[in-house]
VMD Tcl script that builds the backbone (N, CA, C; Angstrom):
set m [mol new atoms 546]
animate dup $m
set s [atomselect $m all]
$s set {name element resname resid chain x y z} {
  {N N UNK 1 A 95.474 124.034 88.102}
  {CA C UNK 1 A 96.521 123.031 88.114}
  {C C UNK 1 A 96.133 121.896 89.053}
  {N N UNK 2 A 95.907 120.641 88.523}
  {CA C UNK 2 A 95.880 119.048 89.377}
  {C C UNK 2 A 97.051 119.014 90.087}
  {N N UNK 3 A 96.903 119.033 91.135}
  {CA C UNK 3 A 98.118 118.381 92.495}
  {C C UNK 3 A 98.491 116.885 92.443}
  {N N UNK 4 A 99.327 116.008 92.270}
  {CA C UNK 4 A 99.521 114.471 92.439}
  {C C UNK 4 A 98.769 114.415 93.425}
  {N N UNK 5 A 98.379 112.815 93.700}
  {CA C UNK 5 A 98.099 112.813 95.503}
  {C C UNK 5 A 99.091 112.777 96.499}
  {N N UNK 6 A 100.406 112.259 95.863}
  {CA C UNK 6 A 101.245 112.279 96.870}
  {C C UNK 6 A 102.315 113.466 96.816}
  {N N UNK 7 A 101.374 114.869 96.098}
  {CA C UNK 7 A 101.893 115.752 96.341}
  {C C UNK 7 A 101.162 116.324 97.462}
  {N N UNK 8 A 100.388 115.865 97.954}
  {CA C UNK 8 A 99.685 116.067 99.020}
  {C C UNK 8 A 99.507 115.600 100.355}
  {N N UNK 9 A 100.027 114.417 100.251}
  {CA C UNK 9 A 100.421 112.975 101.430}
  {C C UNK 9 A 101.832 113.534 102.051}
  {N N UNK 10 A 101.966 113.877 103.012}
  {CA C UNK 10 A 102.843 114.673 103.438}
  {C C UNK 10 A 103.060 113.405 104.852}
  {N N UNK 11 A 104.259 112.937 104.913}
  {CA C UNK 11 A 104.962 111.906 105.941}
  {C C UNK 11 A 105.855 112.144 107.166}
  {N N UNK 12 A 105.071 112.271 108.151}
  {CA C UNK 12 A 106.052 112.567 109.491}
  {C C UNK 12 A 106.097 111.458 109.954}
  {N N UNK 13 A 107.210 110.781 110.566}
  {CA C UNK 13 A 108.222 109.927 110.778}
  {C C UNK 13 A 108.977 109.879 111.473}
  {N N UNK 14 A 109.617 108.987 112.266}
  {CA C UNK 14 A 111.090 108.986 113.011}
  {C C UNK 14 A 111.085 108.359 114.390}
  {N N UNK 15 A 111.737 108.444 115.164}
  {CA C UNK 15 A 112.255 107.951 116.244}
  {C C UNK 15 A 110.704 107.874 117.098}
  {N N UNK 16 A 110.360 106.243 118.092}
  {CA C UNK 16 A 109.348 106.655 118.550}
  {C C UNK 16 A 109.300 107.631 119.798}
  {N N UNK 17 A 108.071 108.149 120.170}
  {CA C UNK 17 A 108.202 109.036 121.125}
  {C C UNK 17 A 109.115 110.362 121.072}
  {N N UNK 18 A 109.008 110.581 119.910}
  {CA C UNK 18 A 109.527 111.941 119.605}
  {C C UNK 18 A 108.737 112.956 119.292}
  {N N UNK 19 A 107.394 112.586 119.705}
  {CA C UNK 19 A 106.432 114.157 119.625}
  {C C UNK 19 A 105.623 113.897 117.984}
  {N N UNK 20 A 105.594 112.890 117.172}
  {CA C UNK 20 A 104.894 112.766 116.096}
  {C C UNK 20 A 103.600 112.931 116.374}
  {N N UNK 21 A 102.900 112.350 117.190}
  {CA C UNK 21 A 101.651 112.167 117.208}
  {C C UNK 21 A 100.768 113.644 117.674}
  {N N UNK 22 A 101.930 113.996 118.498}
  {CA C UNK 22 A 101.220 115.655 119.248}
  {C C UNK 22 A 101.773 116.403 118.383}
  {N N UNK 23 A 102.311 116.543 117.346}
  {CA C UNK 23 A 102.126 117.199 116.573}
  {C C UNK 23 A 101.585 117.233 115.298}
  {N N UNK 24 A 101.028 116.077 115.005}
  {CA C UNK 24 A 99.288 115.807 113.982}
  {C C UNK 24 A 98.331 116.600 114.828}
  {N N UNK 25 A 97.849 116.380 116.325}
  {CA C UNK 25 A 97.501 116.538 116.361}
  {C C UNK 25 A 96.967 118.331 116.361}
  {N N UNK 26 A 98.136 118.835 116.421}
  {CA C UNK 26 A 98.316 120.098 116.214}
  {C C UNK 26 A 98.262 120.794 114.942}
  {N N UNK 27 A 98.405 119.860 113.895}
  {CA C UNK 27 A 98.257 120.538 112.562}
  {C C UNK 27 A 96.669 119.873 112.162}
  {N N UNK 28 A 96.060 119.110 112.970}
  {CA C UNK 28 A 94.733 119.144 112.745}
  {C C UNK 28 A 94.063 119.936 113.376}
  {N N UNK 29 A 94.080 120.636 114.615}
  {CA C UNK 29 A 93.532 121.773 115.156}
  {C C UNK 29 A 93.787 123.083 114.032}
  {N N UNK 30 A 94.762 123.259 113.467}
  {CA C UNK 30 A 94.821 124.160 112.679}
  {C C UNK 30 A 94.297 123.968 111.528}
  {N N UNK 31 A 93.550 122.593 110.947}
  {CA C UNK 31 A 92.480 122.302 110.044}
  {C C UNK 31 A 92.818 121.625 108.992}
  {N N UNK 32 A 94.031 120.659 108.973}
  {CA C UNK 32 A 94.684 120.007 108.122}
  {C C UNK 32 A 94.142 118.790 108.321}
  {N N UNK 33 A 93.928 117.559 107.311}
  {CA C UNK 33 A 93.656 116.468 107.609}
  {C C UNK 33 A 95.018 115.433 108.051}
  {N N UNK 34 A 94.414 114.473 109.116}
  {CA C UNK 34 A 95.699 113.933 110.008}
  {C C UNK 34 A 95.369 112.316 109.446}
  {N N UNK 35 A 96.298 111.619 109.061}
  {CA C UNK 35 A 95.863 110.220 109.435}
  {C C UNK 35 A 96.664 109.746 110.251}
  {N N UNK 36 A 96.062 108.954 111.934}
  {CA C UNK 36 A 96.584 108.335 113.112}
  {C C UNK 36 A 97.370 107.170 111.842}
  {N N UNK 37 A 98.854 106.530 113.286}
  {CA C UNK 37 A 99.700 105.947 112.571}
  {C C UNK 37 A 99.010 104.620 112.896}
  {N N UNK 38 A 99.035 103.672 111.969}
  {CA C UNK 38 A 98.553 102.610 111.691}
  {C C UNK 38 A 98.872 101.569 112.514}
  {N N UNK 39 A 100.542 101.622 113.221}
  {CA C UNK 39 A 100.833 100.244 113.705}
  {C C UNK 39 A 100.187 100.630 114.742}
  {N N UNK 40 A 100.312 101.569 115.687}
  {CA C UNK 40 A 98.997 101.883 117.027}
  {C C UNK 40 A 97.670 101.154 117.152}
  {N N UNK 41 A 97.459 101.635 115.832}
  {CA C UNK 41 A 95.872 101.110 115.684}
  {C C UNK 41 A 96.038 99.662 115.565}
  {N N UNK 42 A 96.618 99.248 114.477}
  {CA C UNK 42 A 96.786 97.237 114.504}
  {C C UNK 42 A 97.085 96.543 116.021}
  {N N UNK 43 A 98.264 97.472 116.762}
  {CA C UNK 43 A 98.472 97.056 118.052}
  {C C UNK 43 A 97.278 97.051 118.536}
  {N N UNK 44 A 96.700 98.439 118.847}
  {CA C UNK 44 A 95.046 98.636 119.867}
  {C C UNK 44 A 94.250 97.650 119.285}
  {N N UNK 45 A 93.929 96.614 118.143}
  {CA C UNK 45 A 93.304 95.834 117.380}
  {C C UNK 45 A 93.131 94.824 118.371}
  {N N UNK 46 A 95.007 94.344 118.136}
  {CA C UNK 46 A 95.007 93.334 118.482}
  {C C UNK 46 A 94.929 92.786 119.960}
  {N N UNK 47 A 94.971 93.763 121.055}
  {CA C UNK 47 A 95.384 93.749 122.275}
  {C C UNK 47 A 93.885 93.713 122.637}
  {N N UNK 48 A 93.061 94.142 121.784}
  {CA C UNK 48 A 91.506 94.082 122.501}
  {C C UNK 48 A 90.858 92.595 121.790}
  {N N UNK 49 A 91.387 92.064 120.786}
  {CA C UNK 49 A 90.612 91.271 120.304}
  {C C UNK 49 A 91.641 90.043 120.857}
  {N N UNK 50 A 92.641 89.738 121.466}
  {CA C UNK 50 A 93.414 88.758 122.061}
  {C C UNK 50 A 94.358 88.506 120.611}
  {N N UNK 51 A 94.481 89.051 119.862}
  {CA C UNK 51 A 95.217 88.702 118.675}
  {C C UNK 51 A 96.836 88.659 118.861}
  {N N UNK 52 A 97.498 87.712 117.775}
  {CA C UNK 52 A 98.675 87.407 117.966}
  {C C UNK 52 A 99.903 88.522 116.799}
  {N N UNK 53 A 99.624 89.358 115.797}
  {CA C UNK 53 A 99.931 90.210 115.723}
  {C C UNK 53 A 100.651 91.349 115.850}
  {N N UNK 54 A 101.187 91.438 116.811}
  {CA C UNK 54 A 101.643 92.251 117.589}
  {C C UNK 54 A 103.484 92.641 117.488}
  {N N UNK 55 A 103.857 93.404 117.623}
  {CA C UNK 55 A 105.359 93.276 116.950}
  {C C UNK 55 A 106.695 92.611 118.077}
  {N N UNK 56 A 106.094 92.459 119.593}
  {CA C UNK 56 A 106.657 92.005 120.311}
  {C C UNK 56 A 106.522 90.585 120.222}
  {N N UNK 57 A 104.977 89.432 119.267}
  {CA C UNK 57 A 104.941 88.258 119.790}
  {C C UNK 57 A 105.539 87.598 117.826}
  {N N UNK 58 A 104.839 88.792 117.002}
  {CA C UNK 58 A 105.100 87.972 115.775}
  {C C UNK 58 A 105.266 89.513 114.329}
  {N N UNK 59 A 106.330 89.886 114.569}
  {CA C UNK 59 A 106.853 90.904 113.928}
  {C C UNK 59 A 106.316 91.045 112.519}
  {N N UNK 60 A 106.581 90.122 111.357}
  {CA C UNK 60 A 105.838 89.700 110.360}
  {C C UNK 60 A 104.689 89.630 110.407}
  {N N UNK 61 A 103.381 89.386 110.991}
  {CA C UNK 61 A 102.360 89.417 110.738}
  {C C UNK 61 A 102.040 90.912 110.885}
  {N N UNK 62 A 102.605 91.381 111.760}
  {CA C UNK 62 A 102.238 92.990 112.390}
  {C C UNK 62 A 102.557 93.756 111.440}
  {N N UNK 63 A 103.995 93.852 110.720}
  {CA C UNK 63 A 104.378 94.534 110.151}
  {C C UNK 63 A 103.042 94.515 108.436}
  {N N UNK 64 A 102.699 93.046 108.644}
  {CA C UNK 64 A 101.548 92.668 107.149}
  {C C UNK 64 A 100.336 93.685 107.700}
  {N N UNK 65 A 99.921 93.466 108.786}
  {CA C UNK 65 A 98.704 94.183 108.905}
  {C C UNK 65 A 98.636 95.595 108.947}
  {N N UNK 66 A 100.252 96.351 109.229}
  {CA C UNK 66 A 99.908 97.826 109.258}
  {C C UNK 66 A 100.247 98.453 107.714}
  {N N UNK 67 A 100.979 97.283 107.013}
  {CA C UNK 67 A 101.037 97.726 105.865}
  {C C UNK 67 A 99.502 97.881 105.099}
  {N N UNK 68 A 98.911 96.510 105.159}
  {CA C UNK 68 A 96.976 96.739 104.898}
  {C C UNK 68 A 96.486 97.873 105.388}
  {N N UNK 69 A 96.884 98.251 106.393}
  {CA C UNK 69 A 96.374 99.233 107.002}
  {C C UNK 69 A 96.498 101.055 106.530}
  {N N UNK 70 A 98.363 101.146 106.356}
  {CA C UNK 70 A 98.184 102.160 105.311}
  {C C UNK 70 A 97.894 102.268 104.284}
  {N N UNK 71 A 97.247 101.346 103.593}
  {CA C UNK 71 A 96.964 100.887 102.138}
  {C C UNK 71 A 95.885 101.506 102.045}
  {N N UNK 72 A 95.008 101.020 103.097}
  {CA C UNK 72 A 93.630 101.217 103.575}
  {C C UNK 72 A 93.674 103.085 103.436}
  {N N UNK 73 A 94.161 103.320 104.103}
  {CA C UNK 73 A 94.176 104.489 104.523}
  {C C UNK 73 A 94.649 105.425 103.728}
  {N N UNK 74 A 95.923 105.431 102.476}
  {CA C UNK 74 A 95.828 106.137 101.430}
  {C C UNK 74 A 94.665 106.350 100.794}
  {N N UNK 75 A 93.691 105.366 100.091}
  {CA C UNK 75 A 92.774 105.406 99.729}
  {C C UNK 75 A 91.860 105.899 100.106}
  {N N UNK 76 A 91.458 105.708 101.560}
  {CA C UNK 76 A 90.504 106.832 102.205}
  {C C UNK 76 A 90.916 108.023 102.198}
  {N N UNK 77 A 92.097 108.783 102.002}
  {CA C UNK 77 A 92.721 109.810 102.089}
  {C C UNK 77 A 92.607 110.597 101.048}
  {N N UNK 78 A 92.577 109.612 99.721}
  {CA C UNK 78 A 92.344 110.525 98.575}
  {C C UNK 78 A 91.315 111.640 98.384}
  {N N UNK 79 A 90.068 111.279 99.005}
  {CA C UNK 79 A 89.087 112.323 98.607}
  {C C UNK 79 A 89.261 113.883 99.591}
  {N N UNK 80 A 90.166 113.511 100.402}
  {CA C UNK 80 A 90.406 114.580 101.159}
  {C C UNK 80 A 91.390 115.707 100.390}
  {N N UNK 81 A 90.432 117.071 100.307}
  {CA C UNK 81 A 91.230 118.461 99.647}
  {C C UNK 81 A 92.625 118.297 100.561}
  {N N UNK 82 A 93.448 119.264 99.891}
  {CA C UNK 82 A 94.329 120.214 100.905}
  {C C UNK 82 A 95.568 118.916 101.044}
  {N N UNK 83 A 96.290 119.051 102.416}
  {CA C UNK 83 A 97.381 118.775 102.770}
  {C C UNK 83 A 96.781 117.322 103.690}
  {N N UNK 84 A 96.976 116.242 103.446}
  {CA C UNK 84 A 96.583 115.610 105.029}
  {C C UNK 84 A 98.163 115.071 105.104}
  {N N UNK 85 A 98.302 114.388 106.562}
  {CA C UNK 85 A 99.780 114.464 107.199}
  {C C UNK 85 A 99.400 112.950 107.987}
  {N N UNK 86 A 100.300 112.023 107.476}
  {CA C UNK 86 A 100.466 110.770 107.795}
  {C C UNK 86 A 101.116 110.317 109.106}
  {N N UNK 87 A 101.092 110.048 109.997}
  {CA C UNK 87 A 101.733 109.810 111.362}
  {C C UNK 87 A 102.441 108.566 110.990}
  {N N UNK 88 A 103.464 108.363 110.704}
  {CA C UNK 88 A 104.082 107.137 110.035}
  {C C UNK 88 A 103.550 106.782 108.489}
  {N N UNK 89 A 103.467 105.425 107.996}
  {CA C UNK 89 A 102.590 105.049 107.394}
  {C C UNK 89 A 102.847 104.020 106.734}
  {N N UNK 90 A 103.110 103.876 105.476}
  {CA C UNK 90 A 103.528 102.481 104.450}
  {C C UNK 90 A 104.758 102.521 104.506}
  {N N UNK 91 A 105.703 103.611 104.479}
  {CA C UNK 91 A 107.040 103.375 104.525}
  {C C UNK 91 A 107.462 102.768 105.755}
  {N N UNK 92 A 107.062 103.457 106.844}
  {CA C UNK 92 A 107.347 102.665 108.134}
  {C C UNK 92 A 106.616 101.042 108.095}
  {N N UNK 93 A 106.047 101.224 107.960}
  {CA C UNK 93 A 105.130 99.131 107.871}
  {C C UNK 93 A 106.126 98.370 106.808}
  {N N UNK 94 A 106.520 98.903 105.557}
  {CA C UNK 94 A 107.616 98.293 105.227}
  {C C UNK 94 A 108.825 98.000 105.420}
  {N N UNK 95 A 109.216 99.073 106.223}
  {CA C UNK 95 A 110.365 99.214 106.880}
  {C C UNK 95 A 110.677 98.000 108.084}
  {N N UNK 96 A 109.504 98.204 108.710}
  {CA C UNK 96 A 109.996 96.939 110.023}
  {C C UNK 96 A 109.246 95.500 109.461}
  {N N UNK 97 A 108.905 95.586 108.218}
  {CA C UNK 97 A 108.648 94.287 107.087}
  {C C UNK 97 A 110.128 93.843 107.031}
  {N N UNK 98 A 110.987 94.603 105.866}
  {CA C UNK 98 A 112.193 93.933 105.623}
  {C C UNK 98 A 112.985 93.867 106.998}
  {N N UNK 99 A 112.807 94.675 107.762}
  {CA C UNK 99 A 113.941 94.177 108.851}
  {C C UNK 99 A 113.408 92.680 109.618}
  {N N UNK 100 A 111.909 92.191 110.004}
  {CA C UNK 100 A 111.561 91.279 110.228}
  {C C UNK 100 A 112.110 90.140 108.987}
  {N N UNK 101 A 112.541 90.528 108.429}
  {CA C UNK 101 A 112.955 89.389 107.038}
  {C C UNK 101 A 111.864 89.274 106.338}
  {N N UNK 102 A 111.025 90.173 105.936}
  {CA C UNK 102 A 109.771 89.771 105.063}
  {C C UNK 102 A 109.850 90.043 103.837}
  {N N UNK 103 A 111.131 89.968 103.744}
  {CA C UNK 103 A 111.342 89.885 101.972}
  {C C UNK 103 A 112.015 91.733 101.186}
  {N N UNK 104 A 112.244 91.915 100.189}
  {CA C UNK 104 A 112.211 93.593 99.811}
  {C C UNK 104 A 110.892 94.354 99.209}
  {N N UNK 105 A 110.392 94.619 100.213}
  {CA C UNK 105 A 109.068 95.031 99.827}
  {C C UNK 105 A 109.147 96.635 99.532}
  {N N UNK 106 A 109.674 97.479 100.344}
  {CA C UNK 106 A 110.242 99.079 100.685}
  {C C UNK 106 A 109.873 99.604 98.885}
  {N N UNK 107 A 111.201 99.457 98.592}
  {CA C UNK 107 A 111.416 100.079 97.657}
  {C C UNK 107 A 110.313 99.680 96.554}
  {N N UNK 108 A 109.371 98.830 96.273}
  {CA C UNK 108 A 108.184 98.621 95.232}
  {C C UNK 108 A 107.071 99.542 95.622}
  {N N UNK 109 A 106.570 99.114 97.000}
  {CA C UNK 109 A 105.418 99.611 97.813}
  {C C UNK 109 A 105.845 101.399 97.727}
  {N N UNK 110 A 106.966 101.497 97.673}
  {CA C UNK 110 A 106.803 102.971 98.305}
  {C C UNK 110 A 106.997 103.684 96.257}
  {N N UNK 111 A 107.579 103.015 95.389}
  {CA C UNK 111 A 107.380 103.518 93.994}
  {C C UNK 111 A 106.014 103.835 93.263}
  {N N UNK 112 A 104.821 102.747 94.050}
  {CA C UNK 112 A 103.487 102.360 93.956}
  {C C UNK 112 A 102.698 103.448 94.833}
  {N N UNK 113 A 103.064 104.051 95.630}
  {CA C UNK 113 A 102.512 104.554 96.923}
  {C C UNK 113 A 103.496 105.519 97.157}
  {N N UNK 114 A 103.789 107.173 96.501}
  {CA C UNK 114 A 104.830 107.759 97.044}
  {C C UNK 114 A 104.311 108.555 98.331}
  {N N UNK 115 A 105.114 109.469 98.761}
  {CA C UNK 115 A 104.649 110.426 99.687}
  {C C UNK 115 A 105.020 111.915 98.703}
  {N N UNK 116 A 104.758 113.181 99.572}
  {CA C UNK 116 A 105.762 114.009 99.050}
  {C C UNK 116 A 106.868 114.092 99.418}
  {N N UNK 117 A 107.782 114.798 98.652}
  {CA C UNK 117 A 109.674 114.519 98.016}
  {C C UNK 117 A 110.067 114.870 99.851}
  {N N UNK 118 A 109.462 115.825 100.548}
  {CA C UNK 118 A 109.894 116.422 101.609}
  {C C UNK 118 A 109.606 115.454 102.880}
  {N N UNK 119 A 109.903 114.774 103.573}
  {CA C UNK 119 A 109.370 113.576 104.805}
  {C C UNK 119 A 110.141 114.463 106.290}
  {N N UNK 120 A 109.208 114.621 107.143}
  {CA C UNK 120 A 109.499 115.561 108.284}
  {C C UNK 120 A 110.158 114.034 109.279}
  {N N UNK 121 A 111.292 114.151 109.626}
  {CA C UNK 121 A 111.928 112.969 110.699}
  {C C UNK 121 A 111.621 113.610 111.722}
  {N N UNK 122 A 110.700 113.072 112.826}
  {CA C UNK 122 A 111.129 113.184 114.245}
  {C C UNK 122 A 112.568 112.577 114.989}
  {N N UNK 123 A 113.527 113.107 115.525}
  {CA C UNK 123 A 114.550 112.765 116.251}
  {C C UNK 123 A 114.452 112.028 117.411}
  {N N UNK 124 A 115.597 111.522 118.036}
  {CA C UNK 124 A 115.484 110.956 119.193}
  {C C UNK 124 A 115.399 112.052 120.199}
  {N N UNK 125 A 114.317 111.792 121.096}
  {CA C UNK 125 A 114.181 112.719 122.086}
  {C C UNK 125 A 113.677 112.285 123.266}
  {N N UNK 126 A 114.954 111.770 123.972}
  {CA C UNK 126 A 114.618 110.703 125.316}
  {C C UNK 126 A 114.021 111.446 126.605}
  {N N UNK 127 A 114.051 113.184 126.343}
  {CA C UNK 127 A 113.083 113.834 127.308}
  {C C UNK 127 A 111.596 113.673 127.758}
  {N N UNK 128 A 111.323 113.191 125.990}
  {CA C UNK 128 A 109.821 113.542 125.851}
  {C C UNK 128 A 109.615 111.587 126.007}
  {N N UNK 129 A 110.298 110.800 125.813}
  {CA C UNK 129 A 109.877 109.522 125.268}
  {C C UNK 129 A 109.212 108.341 126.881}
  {N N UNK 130 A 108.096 108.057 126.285}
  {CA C UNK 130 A 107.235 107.125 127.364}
  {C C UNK 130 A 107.240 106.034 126.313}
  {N N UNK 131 A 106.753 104.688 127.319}
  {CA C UNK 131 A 106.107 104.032 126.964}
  {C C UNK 131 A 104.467 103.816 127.378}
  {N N UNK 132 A 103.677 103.161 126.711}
  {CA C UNK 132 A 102.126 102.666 127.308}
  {C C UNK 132 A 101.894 101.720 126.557}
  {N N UNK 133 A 100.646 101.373 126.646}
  {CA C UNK 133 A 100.403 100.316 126.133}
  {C C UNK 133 A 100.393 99.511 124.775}
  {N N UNK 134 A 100.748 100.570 123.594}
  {CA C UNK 134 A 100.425 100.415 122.598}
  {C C UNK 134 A 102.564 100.404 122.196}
  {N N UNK 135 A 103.068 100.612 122.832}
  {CA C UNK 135 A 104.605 101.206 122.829}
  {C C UNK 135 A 105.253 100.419 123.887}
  {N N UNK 136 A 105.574 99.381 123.655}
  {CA C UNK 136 A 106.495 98.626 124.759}
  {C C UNK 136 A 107.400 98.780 124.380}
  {N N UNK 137 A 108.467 98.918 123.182}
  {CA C UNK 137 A 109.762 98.884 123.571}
  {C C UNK 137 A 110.412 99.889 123.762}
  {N N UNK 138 A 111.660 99.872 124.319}
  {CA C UNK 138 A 112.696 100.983 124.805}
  {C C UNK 138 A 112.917 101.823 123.746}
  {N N UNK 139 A 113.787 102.972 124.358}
  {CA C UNK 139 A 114.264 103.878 123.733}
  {C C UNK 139 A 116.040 103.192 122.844}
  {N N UNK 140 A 115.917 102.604 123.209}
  {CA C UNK 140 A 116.835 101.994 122.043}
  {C C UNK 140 A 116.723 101.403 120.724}
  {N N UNK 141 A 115.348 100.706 121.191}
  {CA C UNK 141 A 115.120 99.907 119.748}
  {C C UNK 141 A 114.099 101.100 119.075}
  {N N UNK 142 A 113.676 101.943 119.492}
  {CA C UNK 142 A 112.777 103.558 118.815}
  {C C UNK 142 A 114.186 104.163 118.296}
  {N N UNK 143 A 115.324 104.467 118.765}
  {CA C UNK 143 A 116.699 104.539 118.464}
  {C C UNK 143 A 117.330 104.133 116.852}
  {N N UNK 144 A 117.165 102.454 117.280}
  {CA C UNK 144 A 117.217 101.651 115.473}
  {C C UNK 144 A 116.369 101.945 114.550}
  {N N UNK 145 A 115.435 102.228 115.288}
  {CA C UNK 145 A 114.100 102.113 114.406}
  {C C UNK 145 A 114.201 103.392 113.224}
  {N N UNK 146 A 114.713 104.695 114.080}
  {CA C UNK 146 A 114.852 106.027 113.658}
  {C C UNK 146 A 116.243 106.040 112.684}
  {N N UNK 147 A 116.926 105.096 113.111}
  {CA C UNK 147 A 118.245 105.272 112.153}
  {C C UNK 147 A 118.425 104.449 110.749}
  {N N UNK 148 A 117.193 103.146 110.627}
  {CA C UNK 148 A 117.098 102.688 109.642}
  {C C UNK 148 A 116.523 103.617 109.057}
  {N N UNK 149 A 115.341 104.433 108.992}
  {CA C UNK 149 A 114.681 105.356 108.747}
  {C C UNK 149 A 115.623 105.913 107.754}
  {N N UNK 150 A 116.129 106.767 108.717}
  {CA C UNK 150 A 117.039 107.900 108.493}
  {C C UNK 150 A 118.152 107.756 107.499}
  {N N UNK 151 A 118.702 105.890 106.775}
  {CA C UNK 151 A 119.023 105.415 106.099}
  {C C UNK 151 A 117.917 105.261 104.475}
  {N N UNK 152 A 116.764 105.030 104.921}
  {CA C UNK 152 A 116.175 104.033 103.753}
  {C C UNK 152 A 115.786 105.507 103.471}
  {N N UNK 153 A 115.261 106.581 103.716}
  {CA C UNK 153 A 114.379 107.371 103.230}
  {C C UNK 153 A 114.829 108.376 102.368}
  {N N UNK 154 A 116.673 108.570 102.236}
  {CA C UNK 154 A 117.216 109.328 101.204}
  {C C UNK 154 A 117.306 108.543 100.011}
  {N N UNK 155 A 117.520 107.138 100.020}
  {CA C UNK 155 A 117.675 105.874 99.253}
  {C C UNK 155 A 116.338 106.180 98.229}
  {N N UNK 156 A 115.237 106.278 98.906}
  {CA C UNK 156 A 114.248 106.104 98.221}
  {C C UNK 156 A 113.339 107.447 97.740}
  {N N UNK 157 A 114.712 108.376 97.698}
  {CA C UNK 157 A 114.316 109.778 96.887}
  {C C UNK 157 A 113.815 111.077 97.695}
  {N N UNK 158 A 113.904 110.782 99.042}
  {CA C UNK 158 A 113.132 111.809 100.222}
  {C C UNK 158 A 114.311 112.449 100.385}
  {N N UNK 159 A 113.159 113.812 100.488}
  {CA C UNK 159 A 114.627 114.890 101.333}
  {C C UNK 159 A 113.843 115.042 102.636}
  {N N UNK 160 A 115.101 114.527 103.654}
  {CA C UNK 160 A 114.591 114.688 105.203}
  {C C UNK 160 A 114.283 115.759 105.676}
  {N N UNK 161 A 113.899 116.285 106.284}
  {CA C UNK 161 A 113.429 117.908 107.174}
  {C C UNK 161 A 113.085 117.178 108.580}
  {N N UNK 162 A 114.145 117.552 109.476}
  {CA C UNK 162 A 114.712 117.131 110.724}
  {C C UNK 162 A 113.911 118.118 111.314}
  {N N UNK 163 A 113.070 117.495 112.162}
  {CA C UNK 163 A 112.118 118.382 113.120}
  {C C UNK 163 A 112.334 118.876 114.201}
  {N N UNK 164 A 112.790 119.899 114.793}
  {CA C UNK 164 A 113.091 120.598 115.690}
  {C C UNK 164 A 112.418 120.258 116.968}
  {N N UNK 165 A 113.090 120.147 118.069}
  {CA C UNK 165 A 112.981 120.104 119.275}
  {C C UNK 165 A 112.703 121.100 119.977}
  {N N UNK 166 A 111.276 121.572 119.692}
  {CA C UNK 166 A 110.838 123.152 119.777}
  {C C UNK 166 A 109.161 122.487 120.627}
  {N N UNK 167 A 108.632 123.405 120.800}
  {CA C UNK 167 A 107.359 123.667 121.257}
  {C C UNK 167 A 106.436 123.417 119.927}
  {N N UNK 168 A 105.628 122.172 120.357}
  {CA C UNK 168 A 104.555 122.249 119.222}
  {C C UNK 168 A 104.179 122.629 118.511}
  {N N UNK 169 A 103.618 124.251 118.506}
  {CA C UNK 169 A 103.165 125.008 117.865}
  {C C UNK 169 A 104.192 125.317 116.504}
  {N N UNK 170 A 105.356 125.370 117.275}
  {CA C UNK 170 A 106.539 125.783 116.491}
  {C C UNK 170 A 107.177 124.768 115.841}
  {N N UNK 171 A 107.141 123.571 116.213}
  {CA C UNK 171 A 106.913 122.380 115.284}
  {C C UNK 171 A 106.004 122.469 113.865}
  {N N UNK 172 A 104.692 122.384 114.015}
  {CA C UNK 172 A 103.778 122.823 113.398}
  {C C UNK 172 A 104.139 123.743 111.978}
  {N N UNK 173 A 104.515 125.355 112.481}
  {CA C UNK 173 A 104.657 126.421 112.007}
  {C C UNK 173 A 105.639 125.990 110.965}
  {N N UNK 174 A 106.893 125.196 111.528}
  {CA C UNK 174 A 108.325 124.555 110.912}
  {C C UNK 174 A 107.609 123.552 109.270}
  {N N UNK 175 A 106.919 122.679 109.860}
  {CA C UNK 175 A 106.381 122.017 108.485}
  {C C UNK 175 A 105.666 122.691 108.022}
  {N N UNK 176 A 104.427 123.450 107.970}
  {CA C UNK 176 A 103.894 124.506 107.112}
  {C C UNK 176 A 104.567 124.942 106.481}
  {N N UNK 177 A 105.779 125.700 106.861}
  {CA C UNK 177 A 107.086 126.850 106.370}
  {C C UNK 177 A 107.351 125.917 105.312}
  {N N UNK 178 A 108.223 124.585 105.874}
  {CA C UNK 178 A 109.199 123.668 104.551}
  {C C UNK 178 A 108.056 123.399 103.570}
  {N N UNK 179 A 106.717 123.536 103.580}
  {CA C UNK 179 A 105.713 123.030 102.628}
  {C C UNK 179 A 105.354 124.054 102.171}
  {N N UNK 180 A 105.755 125.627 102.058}
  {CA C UNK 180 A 104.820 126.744 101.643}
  {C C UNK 180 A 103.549 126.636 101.898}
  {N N UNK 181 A 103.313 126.289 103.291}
  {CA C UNK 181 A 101.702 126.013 103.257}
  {C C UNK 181 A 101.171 127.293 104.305}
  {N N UNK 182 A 102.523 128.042 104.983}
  {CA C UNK 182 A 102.281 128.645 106.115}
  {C C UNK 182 A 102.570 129.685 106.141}
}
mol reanalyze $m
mol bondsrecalc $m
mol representation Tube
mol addrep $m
């Protein structure tokens, strides 16, 4: 039996600083393919090359480049067997597209580009939440950010799976489980 690809593109998501990233990295130690979230990388781009980009100086351009960016990155993704697990990705780059006013892009891009039906939300979790360099804003606007989310992503056919405020591992174990993968 052929798998879709985006029965395989599996989307963790949600509030920033809610443990997304440490927990890719945890389902790649266990041998799953991970793709890092894109606006990070466009930020780290732009902050080394003096670029203007950036979602604090010009929201719209940023939001254009991480969308290229998961574009980019589905495609590299395809040849990869098995499960790989998106740290954000096109839905999020579209997402802070239309809220920058960049038009209704969401709902085309993501009909063109699905994920699978199941999208793991990270919650707000102001225990765990820092900023650095790549993450300047507050826990408020990671707050909006998580609740538009948490709006657009039933809209556009996802069933949420609210990620537990557990220990990594057990994070981990939690999406395997909702995916029969574990």
């Amino acid at each position: 039996m052929v798998i879709a690809l985006h029965d395989r593109f599996v989307l963790i998501t949600g509030c920033s600083g809610g443990g997304k990233s440490t927990l890719l990295a945890e389902l790649q130690a266990r041998g799953h393919h991970i793709v890092e979230e894109p606006g990070r990388r466009v930020i780290k781009q732009e902050l080394q090359s003096g670029g203007r980009a950036l979602p604090w100086i010009d929201g719209t351009a940023f939001a254009c480049r991480a969308i290229s960016t998961a574009l980019a990155d589905r495609q590299a993704a395809e040849n990869r067997p098995g499960w790989v697990f998106f740290d954000r990705g096109l839905i999020d780059a579209a997402s802070v597209l239309e809220h920058c006013g960049g038009g209704p892009v969401l709902e085309q891009l993501n009909a063109r580009h699905p994920y699978h039906r199941r999208v793991f939300l990270a919650p707000p979790w102001p225990e765990i939440f820092a900023n650095d360099a790549e993450r300047r804003h507050g826990f408020q606007d990671g707050l909006a950010e998580y609740e538009r989310l948490e709006k657009q992503l039933p809209m556009l056919g996802y069933d949420i799976c609210l990620l537990p405020k557990t220990t990594v591992s057990a994070r981990a174990d939690f999406v395997l489980g909702m995916l029969g993968a574990g």
